[in-house]
N, C-alpha and C positions, 0 to 999 in steps of 0.2 A: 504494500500500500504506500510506504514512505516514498519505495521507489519511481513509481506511478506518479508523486508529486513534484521528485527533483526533477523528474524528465518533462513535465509539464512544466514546470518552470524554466528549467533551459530554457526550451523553446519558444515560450513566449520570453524569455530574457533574448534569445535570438535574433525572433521576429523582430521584437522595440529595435534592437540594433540595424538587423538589417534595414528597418526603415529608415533609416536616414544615411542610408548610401543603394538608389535606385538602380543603378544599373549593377553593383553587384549581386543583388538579388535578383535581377536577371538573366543574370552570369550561371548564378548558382542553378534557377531554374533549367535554364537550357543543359547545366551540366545530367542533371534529374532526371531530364528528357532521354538522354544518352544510355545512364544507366536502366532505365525504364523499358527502353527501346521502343519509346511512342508512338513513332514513325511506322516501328515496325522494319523498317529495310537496312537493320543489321544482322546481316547474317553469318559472318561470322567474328570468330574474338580477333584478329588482327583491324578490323575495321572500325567493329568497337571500341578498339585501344587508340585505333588512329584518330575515330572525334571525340575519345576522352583528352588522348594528348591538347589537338588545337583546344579544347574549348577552356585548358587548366590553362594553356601558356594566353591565352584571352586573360581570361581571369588576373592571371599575372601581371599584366601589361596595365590592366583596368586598373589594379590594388596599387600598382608603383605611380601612375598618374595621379588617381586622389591622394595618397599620401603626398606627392609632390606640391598638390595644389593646396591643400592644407597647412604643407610646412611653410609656403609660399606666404599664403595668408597671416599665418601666424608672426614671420618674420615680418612680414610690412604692421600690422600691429602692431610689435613691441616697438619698432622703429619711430613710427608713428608718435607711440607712448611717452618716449624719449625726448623725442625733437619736440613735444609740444610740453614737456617739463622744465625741459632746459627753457622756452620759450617767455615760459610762465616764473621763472627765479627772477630771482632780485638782482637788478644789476648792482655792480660794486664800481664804483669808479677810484681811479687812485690818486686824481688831483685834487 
């Protein structure tokens, strides 16, 4: 029973995450799709492994771009933070 909870919590602790990154939950879908074989026109395991591979190094590609664009963001913030404190100090004059 315990276990039935943590696993239901994951996954909605999951879901909350995944939603605020949309296309990798798309990612992950389509990988789902794969495993599933939804399509149906996998038929054998060398081809299933072939659009497992493309769809993880997708994924890959997807996760180093947002993190890129987030550290991006994050650095023009503090920067931001900086140069509008310095801004906001007291000048000192020395004559």
């Amino acid at each position: 029973m315990a276990h039935d909870t943590d696993e239901t919590m994951r996954a909605m602790h999951l879901a909350a995450r995944l939603a605020h990154y949309p296309e990798l939950c798309a990612r992950f879908e389509e990988i789902l799709a794969v495993v599933e074989n939804e399509q149906g026109d996998t038929f054998t395991a060398d081809e299933a492994e072939e659009r497992a591979f493309e769809h993880v190094r997708r994924l890959g590609q997807e996760m180093l771009q947002s993190w890129a664009e987030r550290k991006h963001q994050r650095l023009v913030q503090e920067y931001d933070t900086r140069r509008d404190t310095r801004r906001r100090g007291k000048k000192k004059s020395t004559g």
